[in-house]
C-alpha positions as CSV (number, residue, x, y, z in Angstrom):
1,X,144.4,48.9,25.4
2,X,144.5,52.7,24.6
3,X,140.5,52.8,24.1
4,X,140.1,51.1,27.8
5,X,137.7,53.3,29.6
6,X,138.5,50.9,32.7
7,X,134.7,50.2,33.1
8,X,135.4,46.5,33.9
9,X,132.8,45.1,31.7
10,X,134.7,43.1,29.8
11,X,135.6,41.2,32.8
12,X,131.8,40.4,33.3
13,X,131.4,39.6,29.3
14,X,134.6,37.6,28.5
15,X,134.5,34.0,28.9
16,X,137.8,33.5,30.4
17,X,137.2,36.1,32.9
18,X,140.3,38.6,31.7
19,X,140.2,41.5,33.7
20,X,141.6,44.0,31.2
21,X,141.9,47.7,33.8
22,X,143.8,45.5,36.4
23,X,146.0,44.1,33.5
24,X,146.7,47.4,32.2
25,X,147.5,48.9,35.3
26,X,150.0,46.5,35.6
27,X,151.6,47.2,32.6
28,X,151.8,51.0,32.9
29,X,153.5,50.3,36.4
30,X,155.8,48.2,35.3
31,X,156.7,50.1,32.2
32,X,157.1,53.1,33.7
33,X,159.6,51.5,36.4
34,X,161.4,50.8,33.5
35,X,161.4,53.9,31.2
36,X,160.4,57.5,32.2
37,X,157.3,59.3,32.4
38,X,156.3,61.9,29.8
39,X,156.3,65.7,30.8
40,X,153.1,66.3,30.6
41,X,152.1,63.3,33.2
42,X,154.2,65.4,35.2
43,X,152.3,68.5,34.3
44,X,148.9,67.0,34.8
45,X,149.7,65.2,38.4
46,X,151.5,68.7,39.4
47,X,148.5,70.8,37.7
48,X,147.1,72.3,41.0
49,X,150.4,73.5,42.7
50,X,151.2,74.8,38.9
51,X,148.4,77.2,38.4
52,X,149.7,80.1,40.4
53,X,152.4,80.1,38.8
54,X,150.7,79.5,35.3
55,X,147.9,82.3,36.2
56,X,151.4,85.3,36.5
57,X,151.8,84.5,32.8
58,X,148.5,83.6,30.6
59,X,149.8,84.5,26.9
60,X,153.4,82.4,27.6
61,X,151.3,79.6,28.9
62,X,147.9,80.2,25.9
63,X,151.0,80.3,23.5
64,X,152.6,77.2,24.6
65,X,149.2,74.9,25.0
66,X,147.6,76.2,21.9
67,X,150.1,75.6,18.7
68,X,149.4,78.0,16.0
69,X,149.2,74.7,13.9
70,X,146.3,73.6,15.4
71,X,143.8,76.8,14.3
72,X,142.5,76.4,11.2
């Protein structure tokens, strides 16, 4: 289910007529009724009212979104 791209063809395509978005969203609200959302779904929904904030300090925020790890 992570490689759904929610396009809905496979509803048209499968023979039993499985409607795989609407099944997934259905999950993901249930699931997270259950157990709690990751920070950075919090991050990304709150993105806009964020970037004031983020724009007063670019190297703290560079430093924490770009792990030196990841430059190779």
């Amino acid at each position: 289910m992570s490689g759904c791209l929610a396009c809905k063809a496979c509803a048209s395509q499968c023979p039993i007529k499985v409607d795989v978005p609407s099944f997934r969203s259905r999950f993901m609200q249930l699931y997270y009724s259950r157990y709690p959302r990751p920070i950075k779904d919090h991050l990304v929904a709150n993105i806009e009212s964020l970037l004031p904030l983020m724009a007063k300090a670019p190297r703290l925020v560079n430093a924490a979104t770009q792990p030196q790890w990841h430059k190779g």
